[in-house]
C-alpha positions as CSV (number, residue, x, y, z in Angstrom):
1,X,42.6,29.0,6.6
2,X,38.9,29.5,5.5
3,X,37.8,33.1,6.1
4,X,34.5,31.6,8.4
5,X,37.4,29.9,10.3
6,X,38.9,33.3,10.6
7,X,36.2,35.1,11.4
8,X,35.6,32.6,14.5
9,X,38.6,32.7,15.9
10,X,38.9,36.6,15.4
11,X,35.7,37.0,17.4
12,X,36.6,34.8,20.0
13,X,39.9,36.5,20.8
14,X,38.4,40.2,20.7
15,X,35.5,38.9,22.9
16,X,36.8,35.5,25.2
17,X,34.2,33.3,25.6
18,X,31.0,33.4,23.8
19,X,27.8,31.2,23.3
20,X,26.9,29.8,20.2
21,X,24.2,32.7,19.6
22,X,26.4,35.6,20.6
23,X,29.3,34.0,17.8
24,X,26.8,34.5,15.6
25,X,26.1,38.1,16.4
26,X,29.9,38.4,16.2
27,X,30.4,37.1,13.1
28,X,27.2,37.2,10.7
29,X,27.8,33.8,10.3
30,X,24.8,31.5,9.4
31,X,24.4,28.2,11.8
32,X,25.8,26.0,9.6
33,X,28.2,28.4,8.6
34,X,29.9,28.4,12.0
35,X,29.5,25.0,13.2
36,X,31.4,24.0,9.9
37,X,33.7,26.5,11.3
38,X,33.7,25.3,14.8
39,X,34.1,22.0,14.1
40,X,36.8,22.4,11.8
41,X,39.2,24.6,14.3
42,X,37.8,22.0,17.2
43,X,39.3,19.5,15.4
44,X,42.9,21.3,15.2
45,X,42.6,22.2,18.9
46,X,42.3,26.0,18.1
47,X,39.1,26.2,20.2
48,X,37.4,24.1,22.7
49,X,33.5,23.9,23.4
50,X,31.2,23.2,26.6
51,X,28.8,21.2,25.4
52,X,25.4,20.0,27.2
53,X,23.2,17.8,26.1
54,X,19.4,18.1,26.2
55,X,16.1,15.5,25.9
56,X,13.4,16.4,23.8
57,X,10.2,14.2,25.1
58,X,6.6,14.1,23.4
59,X,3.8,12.2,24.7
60,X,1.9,9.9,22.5
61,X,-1.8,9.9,21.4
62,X,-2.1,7.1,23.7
63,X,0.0,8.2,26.3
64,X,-2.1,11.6,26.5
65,X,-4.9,9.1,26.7
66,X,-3.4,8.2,29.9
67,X,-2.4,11.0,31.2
68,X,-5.5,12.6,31.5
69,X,-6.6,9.4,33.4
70,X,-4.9,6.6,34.4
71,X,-2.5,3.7,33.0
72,X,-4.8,0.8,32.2
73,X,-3.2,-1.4,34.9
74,X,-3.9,1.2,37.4
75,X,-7.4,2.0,36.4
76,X,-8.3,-2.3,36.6
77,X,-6.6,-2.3,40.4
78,X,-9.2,0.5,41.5
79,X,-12.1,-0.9,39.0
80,X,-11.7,-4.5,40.6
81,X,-10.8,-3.3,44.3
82,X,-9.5,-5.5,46.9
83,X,-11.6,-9.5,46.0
84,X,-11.1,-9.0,42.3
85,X,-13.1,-9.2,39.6
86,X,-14.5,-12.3,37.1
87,X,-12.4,-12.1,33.7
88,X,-15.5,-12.4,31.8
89,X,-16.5,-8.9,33.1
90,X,-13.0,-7.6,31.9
91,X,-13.9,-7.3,27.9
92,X,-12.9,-4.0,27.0
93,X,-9.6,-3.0,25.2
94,X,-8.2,-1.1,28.2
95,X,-9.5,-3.9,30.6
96,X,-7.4,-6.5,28.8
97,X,-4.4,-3.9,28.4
98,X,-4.4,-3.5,32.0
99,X,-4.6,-7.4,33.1
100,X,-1.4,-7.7,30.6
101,X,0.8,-5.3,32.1
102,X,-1.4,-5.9,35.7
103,X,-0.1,-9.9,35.3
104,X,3.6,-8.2,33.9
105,X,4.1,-6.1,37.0
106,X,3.0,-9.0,39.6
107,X,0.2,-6.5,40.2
108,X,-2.8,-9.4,39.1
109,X,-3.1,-12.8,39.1
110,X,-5.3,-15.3,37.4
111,X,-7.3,-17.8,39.9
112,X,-9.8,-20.0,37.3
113,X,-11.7,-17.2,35.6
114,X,-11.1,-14.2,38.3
115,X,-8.5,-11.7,38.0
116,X,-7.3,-11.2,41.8
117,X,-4.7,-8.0,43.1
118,X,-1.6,-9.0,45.1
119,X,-0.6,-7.5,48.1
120,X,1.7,-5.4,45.6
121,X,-1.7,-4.4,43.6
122,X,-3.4,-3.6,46.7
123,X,-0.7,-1.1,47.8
124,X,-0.5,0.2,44.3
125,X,-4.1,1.0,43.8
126,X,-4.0,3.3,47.4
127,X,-0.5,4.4,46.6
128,X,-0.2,4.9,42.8
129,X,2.3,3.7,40.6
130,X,6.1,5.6,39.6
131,X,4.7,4.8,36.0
132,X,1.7,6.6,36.1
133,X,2.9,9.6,38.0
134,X,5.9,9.8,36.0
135,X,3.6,10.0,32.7
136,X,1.6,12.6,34.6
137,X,4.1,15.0,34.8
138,X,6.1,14.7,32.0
139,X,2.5,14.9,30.0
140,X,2.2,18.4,32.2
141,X,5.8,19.6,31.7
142,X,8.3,17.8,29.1
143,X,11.2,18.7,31.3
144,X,9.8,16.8,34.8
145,X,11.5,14.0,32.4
146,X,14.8,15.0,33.8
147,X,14.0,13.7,37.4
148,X,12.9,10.4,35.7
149,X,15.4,9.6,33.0
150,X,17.3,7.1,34.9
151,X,14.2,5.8,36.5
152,X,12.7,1.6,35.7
153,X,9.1,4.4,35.5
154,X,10.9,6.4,32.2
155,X,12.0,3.0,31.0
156,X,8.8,1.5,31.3
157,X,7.1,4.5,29.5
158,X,9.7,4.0,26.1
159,X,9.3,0.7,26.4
160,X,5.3,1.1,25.6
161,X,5.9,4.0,23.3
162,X,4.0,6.5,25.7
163,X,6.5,8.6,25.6
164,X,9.3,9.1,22.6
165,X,12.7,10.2,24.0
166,X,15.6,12.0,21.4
167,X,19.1,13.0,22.7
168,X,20.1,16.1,21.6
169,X,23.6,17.8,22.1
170,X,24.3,21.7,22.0
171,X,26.9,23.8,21.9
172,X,27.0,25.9,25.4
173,X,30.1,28.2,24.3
174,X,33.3,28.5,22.7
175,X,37.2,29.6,23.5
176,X,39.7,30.3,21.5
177,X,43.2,28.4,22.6
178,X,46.3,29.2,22.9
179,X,47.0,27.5,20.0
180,X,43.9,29.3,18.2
181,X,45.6,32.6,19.2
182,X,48.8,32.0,17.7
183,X,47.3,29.8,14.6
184,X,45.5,33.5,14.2
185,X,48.5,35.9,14.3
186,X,50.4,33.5,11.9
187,X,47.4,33.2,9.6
188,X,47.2,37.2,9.5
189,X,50.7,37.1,8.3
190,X,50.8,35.5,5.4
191,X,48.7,35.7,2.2
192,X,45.4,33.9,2.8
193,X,44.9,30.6,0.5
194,X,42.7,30.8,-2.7
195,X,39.5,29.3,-1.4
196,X,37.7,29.5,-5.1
197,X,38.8,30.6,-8.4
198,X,36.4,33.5,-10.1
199,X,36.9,34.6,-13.5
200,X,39.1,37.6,-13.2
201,X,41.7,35.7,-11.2
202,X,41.5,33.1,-14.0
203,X,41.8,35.6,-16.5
204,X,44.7,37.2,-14.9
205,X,46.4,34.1,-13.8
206,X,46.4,35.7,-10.3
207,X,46.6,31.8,-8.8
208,X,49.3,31.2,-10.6
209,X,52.1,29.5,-7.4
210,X,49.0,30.3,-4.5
211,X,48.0,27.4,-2.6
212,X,44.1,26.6,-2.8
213,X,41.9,25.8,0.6
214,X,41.0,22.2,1.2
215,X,37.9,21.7,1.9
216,X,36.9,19.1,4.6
217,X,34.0,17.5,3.8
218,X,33.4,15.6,7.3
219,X,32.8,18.6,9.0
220,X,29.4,18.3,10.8
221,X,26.9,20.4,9.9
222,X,23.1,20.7,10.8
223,X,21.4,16.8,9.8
224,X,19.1,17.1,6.7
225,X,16.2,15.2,6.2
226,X,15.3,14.0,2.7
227,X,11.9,13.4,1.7
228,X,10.6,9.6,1.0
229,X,7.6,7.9,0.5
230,X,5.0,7.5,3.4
231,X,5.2,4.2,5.2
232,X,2.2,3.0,3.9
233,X,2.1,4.5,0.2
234,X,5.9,2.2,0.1
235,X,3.5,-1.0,1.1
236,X,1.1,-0.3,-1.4
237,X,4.0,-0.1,-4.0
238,X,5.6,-2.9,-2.8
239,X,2.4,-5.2,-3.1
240,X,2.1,-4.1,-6.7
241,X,5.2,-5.4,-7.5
242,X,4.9,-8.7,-5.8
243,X,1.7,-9.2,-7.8
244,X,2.8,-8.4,-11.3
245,X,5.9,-10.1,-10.4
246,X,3.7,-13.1,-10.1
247,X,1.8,-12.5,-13.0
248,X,-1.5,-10.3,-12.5
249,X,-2.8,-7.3,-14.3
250,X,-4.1,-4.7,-11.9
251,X,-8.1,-3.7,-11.9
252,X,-10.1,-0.7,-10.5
253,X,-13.1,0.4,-8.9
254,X,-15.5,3.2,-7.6
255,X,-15.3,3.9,-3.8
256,X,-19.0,4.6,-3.8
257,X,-20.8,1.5,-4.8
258,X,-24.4,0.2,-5.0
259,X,-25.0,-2.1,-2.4
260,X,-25.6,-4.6,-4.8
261,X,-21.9,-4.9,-5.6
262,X,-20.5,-4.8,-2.1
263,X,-23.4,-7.5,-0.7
264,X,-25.8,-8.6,-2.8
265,X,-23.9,-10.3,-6.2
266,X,-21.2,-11.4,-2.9
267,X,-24.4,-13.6,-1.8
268,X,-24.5,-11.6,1.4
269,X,-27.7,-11.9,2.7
270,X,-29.9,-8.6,3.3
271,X,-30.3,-9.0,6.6
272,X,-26.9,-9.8,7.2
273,X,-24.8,-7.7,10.6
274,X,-22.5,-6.4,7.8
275,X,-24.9,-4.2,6.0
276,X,-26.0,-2.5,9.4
277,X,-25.3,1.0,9.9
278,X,-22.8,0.4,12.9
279,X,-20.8,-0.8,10.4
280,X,-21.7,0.2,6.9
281,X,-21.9,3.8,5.7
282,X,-24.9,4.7,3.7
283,X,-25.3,8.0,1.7
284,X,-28.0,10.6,1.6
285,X,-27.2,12.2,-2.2
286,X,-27.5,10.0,-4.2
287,X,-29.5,7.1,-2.0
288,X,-29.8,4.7,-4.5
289,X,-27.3,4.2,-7.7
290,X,-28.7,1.6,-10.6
291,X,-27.3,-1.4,-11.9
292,X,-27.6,-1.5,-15.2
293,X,-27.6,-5.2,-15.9
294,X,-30.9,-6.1,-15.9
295,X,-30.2,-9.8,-15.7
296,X,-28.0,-10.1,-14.0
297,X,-29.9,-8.5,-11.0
298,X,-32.7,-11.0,-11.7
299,X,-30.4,-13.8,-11.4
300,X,-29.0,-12.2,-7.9
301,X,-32.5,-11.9,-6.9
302,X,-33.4,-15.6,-7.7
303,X,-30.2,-17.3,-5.9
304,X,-30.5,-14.8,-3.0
305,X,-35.0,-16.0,-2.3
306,X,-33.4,-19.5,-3.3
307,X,-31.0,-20.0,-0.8
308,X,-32.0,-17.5,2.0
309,X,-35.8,-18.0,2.0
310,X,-36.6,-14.3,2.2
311,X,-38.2,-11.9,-0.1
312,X,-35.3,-10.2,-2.0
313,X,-35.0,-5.9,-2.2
314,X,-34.6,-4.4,-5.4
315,X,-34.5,-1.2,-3.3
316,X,-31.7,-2.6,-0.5
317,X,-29.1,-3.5,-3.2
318,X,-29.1,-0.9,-4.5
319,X,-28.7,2.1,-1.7
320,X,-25.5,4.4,-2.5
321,X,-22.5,3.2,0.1
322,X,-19.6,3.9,0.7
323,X,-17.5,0.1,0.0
324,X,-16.8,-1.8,3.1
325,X,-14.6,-4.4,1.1
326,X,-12.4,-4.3,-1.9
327,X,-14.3,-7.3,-3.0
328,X,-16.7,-5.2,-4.9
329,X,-14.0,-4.5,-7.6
330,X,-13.2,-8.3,-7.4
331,X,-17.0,-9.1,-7.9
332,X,-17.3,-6.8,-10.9
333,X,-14.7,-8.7,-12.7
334,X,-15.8,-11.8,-11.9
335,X,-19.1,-11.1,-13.6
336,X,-17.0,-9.4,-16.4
337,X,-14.7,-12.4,-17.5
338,X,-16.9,-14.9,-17.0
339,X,-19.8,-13.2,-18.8
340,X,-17.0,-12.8,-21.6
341,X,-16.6,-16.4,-21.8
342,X,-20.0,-17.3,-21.7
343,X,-20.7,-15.5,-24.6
344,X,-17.7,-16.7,-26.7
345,X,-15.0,-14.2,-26.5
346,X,-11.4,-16.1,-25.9
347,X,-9.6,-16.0,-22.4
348,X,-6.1,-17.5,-22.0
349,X,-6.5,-19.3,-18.5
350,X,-5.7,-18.9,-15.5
351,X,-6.8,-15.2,-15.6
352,X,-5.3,-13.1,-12.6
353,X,-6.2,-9.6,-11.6
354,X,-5.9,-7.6,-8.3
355,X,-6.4,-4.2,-7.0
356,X,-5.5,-2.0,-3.8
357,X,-7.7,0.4,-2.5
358,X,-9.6,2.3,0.0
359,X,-12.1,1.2,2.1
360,X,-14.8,2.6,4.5
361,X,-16.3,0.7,7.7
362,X,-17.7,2.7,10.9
363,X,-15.1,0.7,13.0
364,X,-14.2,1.0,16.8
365,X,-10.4,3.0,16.4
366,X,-7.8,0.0,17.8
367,X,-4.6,-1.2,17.2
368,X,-5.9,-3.4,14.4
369,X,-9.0,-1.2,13.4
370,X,-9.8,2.3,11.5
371,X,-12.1,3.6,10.0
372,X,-10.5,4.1,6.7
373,X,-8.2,1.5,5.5
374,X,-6.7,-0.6,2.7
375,X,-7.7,-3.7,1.2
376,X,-5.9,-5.4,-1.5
377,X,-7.8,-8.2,-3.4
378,X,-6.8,-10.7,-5.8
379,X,-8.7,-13.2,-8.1
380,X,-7.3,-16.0,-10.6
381,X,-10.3,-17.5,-12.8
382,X,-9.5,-20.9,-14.7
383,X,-10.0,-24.8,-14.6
384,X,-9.3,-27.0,-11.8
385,X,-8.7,-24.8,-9.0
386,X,-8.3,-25.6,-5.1
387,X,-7.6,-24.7,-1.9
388,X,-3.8,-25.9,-2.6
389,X,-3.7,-23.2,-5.7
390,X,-5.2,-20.6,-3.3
391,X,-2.1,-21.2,-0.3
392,X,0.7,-21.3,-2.6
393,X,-0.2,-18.3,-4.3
394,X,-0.7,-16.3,-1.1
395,X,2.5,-18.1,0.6
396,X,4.6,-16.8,-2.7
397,X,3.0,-13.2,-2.6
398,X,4.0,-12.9,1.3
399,X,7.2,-14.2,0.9
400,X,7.9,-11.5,-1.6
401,X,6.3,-8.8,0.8
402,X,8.9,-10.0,3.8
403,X,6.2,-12.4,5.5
404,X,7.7,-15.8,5.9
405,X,5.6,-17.5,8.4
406,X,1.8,-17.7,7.4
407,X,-1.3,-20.1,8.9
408,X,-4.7,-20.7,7.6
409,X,-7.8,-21.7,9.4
410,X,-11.4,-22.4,8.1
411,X,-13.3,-19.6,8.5
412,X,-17.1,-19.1,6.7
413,X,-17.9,-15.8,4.4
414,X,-20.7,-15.7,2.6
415,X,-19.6,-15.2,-0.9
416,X,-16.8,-18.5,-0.7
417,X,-16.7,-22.3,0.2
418,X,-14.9,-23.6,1.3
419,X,-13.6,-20.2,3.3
420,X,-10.0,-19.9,5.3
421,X,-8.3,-17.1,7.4
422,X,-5.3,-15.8,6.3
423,X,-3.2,-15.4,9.5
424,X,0.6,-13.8,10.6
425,X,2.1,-13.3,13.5
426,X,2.2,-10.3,15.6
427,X,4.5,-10.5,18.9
428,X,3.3,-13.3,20.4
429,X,-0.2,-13.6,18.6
430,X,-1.4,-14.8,15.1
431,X,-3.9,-11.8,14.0
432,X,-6.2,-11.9,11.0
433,X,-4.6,-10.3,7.7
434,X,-7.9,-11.3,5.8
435,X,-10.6,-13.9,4.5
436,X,-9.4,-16.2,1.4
437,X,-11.2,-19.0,-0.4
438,X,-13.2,-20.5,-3.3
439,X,-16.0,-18.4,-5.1
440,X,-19.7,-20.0,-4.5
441,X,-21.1,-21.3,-7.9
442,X,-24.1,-18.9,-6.7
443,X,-22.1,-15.9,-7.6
444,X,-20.1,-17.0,-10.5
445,X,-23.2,-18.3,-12.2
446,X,-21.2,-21.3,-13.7
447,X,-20.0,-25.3,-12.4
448,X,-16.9,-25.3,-10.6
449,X,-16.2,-28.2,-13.6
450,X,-16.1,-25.6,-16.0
451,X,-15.0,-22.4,-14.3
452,X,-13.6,-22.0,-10.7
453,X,-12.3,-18.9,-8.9
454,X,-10.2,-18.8,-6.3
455,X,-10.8,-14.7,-4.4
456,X,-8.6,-13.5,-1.1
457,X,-8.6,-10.0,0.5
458,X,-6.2,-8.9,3.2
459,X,-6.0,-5.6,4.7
460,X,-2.6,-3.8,3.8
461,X,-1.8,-1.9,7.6
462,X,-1.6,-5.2,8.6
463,X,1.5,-6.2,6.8
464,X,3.4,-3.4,8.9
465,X,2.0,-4.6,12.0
466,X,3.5,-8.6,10.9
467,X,6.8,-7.0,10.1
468,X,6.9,-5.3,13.3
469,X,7.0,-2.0,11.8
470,X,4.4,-0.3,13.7
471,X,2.6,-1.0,17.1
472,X,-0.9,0.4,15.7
473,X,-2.0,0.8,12.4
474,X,-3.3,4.2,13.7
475,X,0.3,5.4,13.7
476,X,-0.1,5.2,9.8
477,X,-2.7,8.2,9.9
478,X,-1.2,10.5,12.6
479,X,0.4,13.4,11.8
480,X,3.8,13.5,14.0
481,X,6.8,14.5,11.6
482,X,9.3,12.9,14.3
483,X,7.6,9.5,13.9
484,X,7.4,9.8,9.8
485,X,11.2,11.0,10.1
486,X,11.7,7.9,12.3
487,X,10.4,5.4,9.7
488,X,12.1,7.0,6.9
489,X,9.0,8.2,5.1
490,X,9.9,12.3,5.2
């Protein structure tokens, strides 16, 4: 018998029944120590344990939301009263929470374009609802959860990831059995087995017709976490495989731009909402970087007073920003390889380069929106490219990031035509993974007959949310442990 197993059973028949703790105090023992131990002699009946199991609850950052207010469906009933309200006065992103789970509940109904309470709603709004109170208090005091736990209200709460919910078992105390007692006295009659072999036993051949410990290697012991990539650094792997599986040489750029790369050589008109300040960010120090290309800035400058009828700032291309878009990087090798040609130099076609970076925008914090984010952007330059090129490319590098089912929809962007949406589906709706389409002649500086250029750039959270891996590409940036534990990434 091991001595830990020994040690444990001596304690328990000098002192009967003890908890966990005070075996430890008993023994020296460390925790894994003795619950190897425990478990070991549990499993040959020499003790028996009480065991009680416990919930450990947290609130998420949205359930806290909530908490300190009201559950969105709640909030609406009040907001709306008894005669309702017209949906088009319902815009905000708790409003249409609340008229989803309102509707869900039987809380709401739709008549033509006004949202109207039920009797049920009506009574809730006076009343409350088990939901809301039940987030309340477990939000004030993690174990009100224990009143709740078999309630449809603590249910509800999982269900919408307000609240996350682990099991966890404990040892209340331990007694030795009869058998324990007599498995003890025998033990302490006869010569203890060689549980490891040092050198002076060796030398002396002192093992020499002992019998050697086994060691039982399903003995539970405290879980250990190993350490893995982040969620969202696996992604970004993961899509720099698919692309050099598929053929493309990856490209950099600065985060801090000129706006001439981010806009201007895009063809994004100056006055255009993007460059704004609600959702651009601009810099003090530096507030202007230079392009050095001196013609190439004049030719901006002439396609941009050409096409957009406007006088054409020298000064607002090129304030420092911080880049809203991968697209930049994309632009600057655009310009690159094609310049190269131009002047000459030999370029085996198609030529295909992408990047994945960081990006920048003063966003509205959603589901589908931070303000920090990834982009990853791919070009191919060649001869005789389409639309059909640009789907079956982007189909094969999905497929290869777990994304099966794909649509595309016209959509217009400045720097492209014809344009199209990239769209998967999330739940039960088709979201926007990013813009895709053709290069304008305007920015390439060269016939389509010669040279076309086929660009896309999708956002990389959203793969996770497609794939159902997270709810809100906000989880990404948090900093719960239990949640990275969760999804494998500590």
């Amino acid at each position: 018998m091991h001595r830990h197993e020994l040690s444990v059973l001596a304690a328990l028949k000098e002192k009967g029944k003890l908890s966990l703790g005070e075996l430890l105090d008993a023994t020296r023992l460390g925790k894994d120590e003795a619950l190897w131990a425990i478990g070991n002699l549990q499993t040959q009946k020499l003790v028996s344990t009480d065991r009680h199991g416990e919930y450990e609850v947290r609130v998420s950052r949205e359930g806290e939301t909530y908490a300190r207010s009201s559950l969105p469906e709640l909030a609406l009933l009040k907001k709306v009263g008894g005669k309702g309200a017209e949906l088009g006065e319902l815009r905000g992103k708790e409003e249409q929470i609340g008229i989803s789970w309102a509707k869900r509940k039987g809380l709401a109904a739709v008549e033509g374009e006004r949202l109207v309470p039920t009797d049920k709603g009506k009574a809730a709004s006076k009343s409350g609802i088990e939901a809301d109170t039940a987030l309340k208090a477990i939000y004030k005091d993690g174990g009100a959860y224990a009143r709740y736990r078999e309630s449809d209200a603590a249910k509800e709460l999982e269900q919408r990831k307000l609240i996350e919910v682990k099991a966890r078992e404990s040892i209340t105390s331990i007694e030795i059995t009869h058998q324990g007692v007599l498995a003890l006295a025998k033990e302490r009659q006869e010569e203890q087995e060689i549980e490891s072999l040092d050198r002076r036993m060796i030398k002396s051949r002192a093992w020499a017709g002992k019998r050697f410990k086994p060691y039982n290697v399903g003995a539970p012991v405290e879980p250990a976490v190993a350490a893995t990539r982040h969620p969202l650094r696996k992604t970004i792997d993961e899509i720099r495989q698919a692309y050099v599986g598929l053929g493309f040489t990856e490209v950099s750029g600065p985060i801090i731009e000129p706006a001439f790369w981010v806009f201007d050589y895009l063809f994004v008109p100056q006055d255009h909402p993007a460059r704004d300040v609600q959702d651009t960010f601009f810099l003090g120090r530096p507030d202007r970087l230079a392009v050095e290309d001196a013609a190439l800035v004049e030719r901006v400058k002439r396609e941009h007073e050409s096409a957009w009828h406007g006088e054409w700032s020298r000064q607002v291309a090129m304030r420092a920003i911080a880049r809203t878009h991968t697209t930049s990087v994309s632009g600057r090798y655009i310009n690159k390889v094609i310049g190269e040609i131009n002047s000459g130099k030999r370029h085996e076609l198609p030529v295909k380069l992408f990047t994945v970076g960081r990006n920048l925008r003063n966003e509205t914090i959603d589901p589908k929106h931070t303000a920090d984010f990834y982009q990853h952007d791919g070009i191919i330059i060649g001869k005789d490219l389409t639309l059909a090129n640009l789907f079956d490319v982007l189909t094969k590098l999905y497929k290869r990031l777990g994304i099966g089912n794909l649509r595309f929809k016209p959509m217009y962007y400045p720097f492209v035509e014809p344009g199209a949406q990239l769209l998967g589906k999330h739940g039960d709706e088709w979201i926007e993974l990013g813009g895709a389409g053709v290069i304008r002649n305007e920015i390439t500086g060269i016939e389509r007959s010669k040279i076309s250029v086929l660009a896309w750039g999708p956002g990389v959270e959203r793969i996770l949310l497609v794939k159902k891996e997270i709810d809100s590409i906000a989880e990404l940036y948090g900093s719960s442990v239990g949640w990275l534990r969760k999804m494998g990434g500590v």
